[in-house]
N, C-alpha and C positions, 0 to 999 in steps of 0.2 A: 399398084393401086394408087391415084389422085387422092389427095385428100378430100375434095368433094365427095368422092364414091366410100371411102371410109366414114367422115361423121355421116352420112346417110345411114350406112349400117349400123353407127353407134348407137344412132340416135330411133334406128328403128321405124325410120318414113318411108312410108307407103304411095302411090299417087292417091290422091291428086298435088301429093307435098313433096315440093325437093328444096335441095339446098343451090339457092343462089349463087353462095361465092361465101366463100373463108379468109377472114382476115385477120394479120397478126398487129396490133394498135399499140403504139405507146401511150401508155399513159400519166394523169399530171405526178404519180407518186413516184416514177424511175420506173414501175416494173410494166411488162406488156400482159396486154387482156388479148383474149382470142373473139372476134364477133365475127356468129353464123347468123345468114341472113338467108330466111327460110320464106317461100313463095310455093301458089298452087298453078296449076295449069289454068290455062285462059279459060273460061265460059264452062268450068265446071260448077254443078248445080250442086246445092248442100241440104244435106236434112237437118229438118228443127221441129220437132216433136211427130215425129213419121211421115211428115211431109219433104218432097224435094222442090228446094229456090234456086232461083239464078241469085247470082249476087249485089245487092242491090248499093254499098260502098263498102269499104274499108276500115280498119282503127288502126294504128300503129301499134304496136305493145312489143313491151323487152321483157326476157324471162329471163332470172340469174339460173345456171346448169353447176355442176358437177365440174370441180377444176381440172384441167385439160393440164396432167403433168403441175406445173408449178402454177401456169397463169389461170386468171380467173375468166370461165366463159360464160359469153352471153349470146341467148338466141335472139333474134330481132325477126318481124314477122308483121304482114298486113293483112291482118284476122277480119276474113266477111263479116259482113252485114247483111240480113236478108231481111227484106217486109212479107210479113205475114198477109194473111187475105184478107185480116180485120185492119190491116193498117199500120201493123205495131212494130216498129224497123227492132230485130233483133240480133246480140253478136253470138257468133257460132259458136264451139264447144271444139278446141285442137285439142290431136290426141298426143302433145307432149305434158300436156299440163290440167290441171281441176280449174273449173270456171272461175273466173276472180280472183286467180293465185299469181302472185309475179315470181314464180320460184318453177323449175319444170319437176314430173311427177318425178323423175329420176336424184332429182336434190332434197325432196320431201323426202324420198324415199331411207335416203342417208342423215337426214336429221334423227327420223324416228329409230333407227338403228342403230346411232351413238346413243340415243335417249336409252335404248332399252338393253344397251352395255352397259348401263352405269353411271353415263356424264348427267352432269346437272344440265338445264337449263344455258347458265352462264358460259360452261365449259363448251360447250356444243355449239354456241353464240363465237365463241371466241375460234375454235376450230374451222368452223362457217366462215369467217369473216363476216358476221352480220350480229345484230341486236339480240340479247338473248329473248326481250317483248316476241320478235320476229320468230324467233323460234316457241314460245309460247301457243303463238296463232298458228304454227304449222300443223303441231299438237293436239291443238283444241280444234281444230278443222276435222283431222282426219278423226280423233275420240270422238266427236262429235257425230258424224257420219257415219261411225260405226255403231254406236248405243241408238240409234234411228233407224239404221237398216238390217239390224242384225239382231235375232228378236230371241226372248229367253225363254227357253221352254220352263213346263209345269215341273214341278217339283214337291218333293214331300219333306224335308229336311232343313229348316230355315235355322241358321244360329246369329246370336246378335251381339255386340260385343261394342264398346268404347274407346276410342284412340286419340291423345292428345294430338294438336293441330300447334299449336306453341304454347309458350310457357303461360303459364297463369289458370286459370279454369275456363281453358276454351277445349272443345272437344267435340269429335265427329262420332255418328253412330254410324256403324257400319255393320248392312245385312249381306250373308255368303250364303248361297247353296252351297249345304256340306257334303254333297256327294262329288258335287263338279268341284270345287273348291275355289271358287270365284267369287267376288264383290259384287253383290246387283241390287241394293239399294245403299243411299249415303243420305245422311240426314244431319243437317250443321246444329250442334246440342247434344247431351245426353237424358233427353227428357222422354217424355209420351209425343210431344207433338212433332222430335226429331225422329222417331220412330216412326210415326205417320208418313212424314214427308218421304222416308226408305225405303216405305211401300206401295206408297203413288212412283217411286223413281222405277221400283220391280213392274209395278202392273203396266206402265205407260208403253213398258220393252213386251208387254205381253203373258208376262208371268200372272198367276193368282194366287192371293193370299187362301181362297178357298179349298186348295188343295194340300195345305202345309198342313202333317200330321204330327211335328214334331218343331218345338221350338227350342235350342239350348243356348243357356244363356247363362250370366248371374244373378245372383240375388237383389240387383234394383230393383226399387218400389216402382221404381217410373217406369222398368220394363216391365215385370210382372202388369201390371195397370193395364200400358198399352196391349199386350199381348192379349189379354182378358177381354180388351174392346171392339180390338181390330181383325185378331186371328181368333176367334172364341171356338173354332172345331178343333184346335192342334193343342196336345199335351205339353206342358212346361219342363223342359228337363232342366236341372241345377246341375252343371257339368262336375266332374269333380276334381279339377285343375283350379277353382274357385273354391271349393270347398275345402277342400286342402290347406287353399294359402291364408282362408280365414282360420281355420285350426292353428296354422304357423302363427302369424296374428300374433293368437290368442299366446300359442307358448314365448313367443317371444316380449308381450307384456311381463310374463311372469318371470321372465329372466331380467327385464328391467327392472322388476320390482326388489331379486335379491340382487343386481348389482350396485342399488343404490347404497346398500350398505357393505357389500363387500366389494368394492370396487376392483382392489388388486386382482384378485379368484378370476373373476369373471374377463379382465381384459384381454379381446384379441377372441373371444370364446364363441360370437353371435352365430354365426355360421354353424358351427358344430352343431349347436341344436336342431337348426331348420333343416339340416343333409338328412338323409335318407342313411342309416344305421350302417347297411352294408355298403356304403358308400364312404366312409373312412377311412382313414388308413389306421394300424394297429396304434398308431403312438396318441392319434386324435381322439382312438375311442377308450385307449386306456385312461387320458385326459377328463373326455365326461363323465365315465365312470364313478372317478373321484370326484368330480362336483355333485354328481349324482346324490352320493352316499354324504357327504358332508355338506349337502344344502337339496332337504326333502322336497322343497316346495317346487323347484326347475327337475328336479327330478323325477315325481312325481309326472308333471306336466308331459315331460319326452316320452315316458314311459308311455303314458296313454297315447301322443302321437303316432306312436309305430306302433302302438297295438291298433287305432286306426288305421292305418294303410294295412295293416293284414288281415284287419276283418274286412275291410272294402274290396279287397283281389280277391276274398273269398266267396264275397255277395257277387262279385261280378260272374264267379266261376258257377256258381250252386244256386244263384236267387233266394239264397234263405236269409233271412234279414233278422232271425233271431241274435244273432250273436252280435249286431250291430248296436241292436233295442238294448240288449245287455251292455254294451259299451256306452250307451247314451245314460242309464242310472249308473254305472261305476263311474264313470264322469265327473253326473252331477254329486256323487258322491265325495266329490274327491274334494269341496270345498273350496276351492280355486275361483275365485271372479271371473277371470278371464277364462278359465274352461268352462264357467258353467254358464258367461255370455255364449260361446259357440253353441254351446248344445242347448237354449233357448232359440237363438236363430235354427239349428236344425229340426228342432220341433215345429217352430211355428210354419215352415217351408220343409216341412215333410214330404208333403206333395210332389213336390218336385224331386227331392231325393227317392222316393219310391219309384217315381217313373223312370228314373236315370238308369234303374235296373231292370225295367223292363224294356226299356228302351236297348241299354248299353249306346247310348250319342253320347259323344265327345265333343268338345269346342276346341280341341288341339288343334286344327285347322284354321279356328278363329285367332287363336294364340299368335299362331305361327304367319298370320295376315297381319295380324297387329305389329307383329315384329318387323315385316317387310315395308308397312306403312311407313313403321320410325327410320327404319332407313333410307328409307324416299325421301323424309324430312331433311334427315343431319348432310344427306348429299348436299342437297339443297339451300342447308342452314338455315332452313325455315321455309317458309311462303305465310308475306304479306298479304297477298289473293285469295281467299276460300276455295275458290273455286278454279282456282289455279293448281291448286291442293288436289283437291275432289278430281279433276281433269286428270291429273297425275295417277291417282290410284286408279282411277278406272285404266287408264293408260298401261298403267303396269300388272293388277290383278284383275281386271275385270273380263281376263276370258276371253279380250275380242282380238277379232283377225284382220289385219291392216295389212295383207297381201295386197297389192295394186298391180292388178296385170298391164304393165307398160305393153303396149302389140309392138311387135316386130317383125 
C-alpha cells in the first residue's frame, strides 16, 4: 500500500476528495512536519443549503491533523467557492473539519478527550503543541454546539445548590435535574436574580420550569424567594445533608464555647463530635465519652445530634414525624443557644422539612456535582474566565454528547 492510498484511508476521503501528494518538510526548528495536500475532481458540483453549484473559485486553507508518529501534520487544501442564485459567493463545508476551524475534526476530536481524562486546559495545550486559548475555543465550539442542538427534556425534580468559582465571595448557582443527574442551568451569583438567569439557561435548551414538582435545595433566603417566584407550582424540599450540617454547626459552636476555657480537654477532639457515633473507633469513643460526662454542655449537644439522625432514618422509614416534634422541644429544652438557633431555623422552614418526607429528594447528587465542579477548578487552578468556567462544567457534567461522526 503507497502512502497516498494509506492517508486516504486514515483520513477517511471519499470522491469527490483525494490526496494529491504527501510530503516529508523540514522545518526551521530541526524536526520534520508531514504536508497532505488534499484536491477534488475537476467540475464537480457542491451542495450549499440543498442546492448543487459548479465551483465558482477557490481559498487556500491549512488545517493542523493528529501527529503522524512523531512529526506534526498538516492538511493543505483549495476549498470551493460557490455563488448562490442571489449573488452571494459562499465557502463549502469539507468533511475533515467544522466551518471556521483550522484544526481537522479528527484533532478536536483528541483535545476533547484529553479534556475529559482529566488535563487541564494548559496540559492539553502543551500536549497539542498549541495555546492553551486555542484549546479553550476548541471546547467552547463543540459545548457550545451542543447546549443549541441537543435540547432538554421536561422534568419533575429540579435541585439548586451553590459552588465557589475562586477565592473570595464569588459563586455560581448551579440547577441539575435529579433524576438525569446533570447541570442545565448556571447562573453567575448566588442570589434570586442568579437563579433566574439558571432558568432562562434550562428553558432556552427546551426544558420548563412549569413542570418541576419538586425543588431541593438549602435554606437560602435568596433561593427560597426565587423559587417562590419563578417555579411557584413545585414543592420546597430542605435536603437533609443541609440540615444535618447546620445541626453540626450548631454542635460544634458549643464545643467552641467549652474549649475556650478548657482548652487542653478539648485539643485535637473537633471531629469526634461531628462523626457519626458508629463511626469511631472504640478508643475515639471511649474519648468522648469522657468529655461527655465531665463537660455536660458539648455533651448534651452530641447527645441530641445522634438522637437526630435516628429520629430522621426513622421519619424517612415510617413518615411519622412525631418523634421529631418531640426532638425539636427536648432540644429547645436543652437551653443551649446554638441548639436552640437550629431548631428556630427548623421551625421557621418547616415546610420544607415536612415535604422532604413526603417527598424523600435528596440533593446528594447536587453534593456530589459540587464536588466535581471543585475539581474542574484545582485542575485548573482556577479560571480567570467566568465563562470559561461555566463552558467547562457544562463540558463535563452537562450530560451532553460530543460524538462527531468523522464518515469514512
Amino acid at each position: 500500500m503507497d502512502a497516498i492510498t494509506l492517508f486516504t484511508a486514515g483520513l477517511g476521503l471519499e470522491k469527490p476528495w483525494y490526496i494529491n501528494s504527501v510530503d516529508l518538510i523540514d522545518a526551521e526548528n530541526g524536526t520534520q512536519q508531514l504536508h497532505i495536500e488534499v484536491d477534488h475532481l475537476p467540475r464537480t458540483k457542491f451542495e450549499y443549503a440543498g442546492e448543487k453549484y459548479s465551483v465558482y473559485d477557490h481559498q487556500v486553507r491549512t488545517w493542523l491533523h493528529l501527529r503522524f508518529f512523531q512529526h506534526d501534520c498538516y492538511l493543505h487544501a483549495r476549498v470551493p467557492r460557490i455563488k448562490t442564485a442571489d449573488g452571494k459567493v459562499k465557502l463549502i463545508n469539507v468533511p475533515w473539519s467544522t466551518s471556521g476551524s483550522s484544526f481537522t475534526l479528527l484533532f478536536e476530536l483528541n483535545v476533547l478527550s484529553l479534556l475529559q481524562g482529566g488535563m487541564s486546559a494548559s496540559a492539553a495545550g502543551r500536549y497539542c503543541g498549541i495555546d492553551s486559548r486555542r484549546i479553550f475555543r476548541i471546547m467552547a465550539r463543540h459545548v457550545s454546539t451542543a447546549l443549541s442542538s441537543q435540547p432538554l427534556a421536561t422534568f419533575k425534580e429540579l435541585s439548586i445548590d451553590e459552588t465557589s468559582r475562586k477565592k473570595g465571595h464569588n459563586y455560581l448557582t448551579i440547577c441539575c435535574d435529579s433524576k438525569a443527574k446533570k447541570v442545565v442551568g448556571i447562573g453567575v451569583g448566588k442570589d434570586k436574580e442568579a437563579l433566574a438567569h439558571a432558568l432562562v439557561d434550562m428553558e432556552v435548551r427546551g426544558a420548563s420550569r412549569k413542570t418541576i414538582k419538586t425543588v431541593t435545595m438549602d435554606m437560602s433566603t435568596a433561593y427560597i424567594s426565587g423559587v417562590e417566584t419563578f417555579i411557584e407550582n413545585a414543592d420546597i424540599v430542605f435536603d437533609r445533608f443541609h440540615i444535618s450540617k447546620l445541626l453540626n454547626e450548631a454542635v460544634d459552636k458549643v464545643r467552641r464555647e467549652d474549649q475556650r476555657n478548657f482548652r487542653e480537654a478539648f485539643r485535637n477532639t473537633r471531629y469526634l463530635w461531628l462523626r457519626k457515633g458508629g463511626d469511631l473507633k472504640e478508643e475515639q469513643q471511649a474519648k468522648l465519652n469522657e468529655l461527655s460526662e465531665a463537660y455536660p454542655n458539648i455533651g448534651k449537644a452530641y447527645r441530641l445530634k445522634e438522637l437526630f439522625r435516628a429520629v430522621f432514618d426513622a421519619a424517612e422509614y415510617n413518615h411519622n414525624l412525631r418523634p421529631l416534634n418531640n426532638w425539636v422541644t427536648e432540644a429547645w429544652d436543652s437551653d443551649l443557644k446554638p441548639i436552640q438557633g437550629f431548631v428556630n431555623t427548623l421551625r421557621n422552614h418547616w415546610y420544607g422539612v415536612r415535604t422532604y418526607f413526603k417527598r424523600v429528594a435528596t440533593n446528594a447528587h447536587a453534593e456530589n456535582i459540587n464536588l466535581k465542579i471543585q475539581q474542574i477548578k484545582r485542575i485548573a487552578r482556577g479560571y480567570k474566565n467566568v465563562q470559561h468556567f461555566i463552558l467547562m462544567i457544562y463540558f463535563h457534567l452537562g450530560g451532553l454528547n460530543f460524538g462527531i461522526h468523522y464518515k469514512r
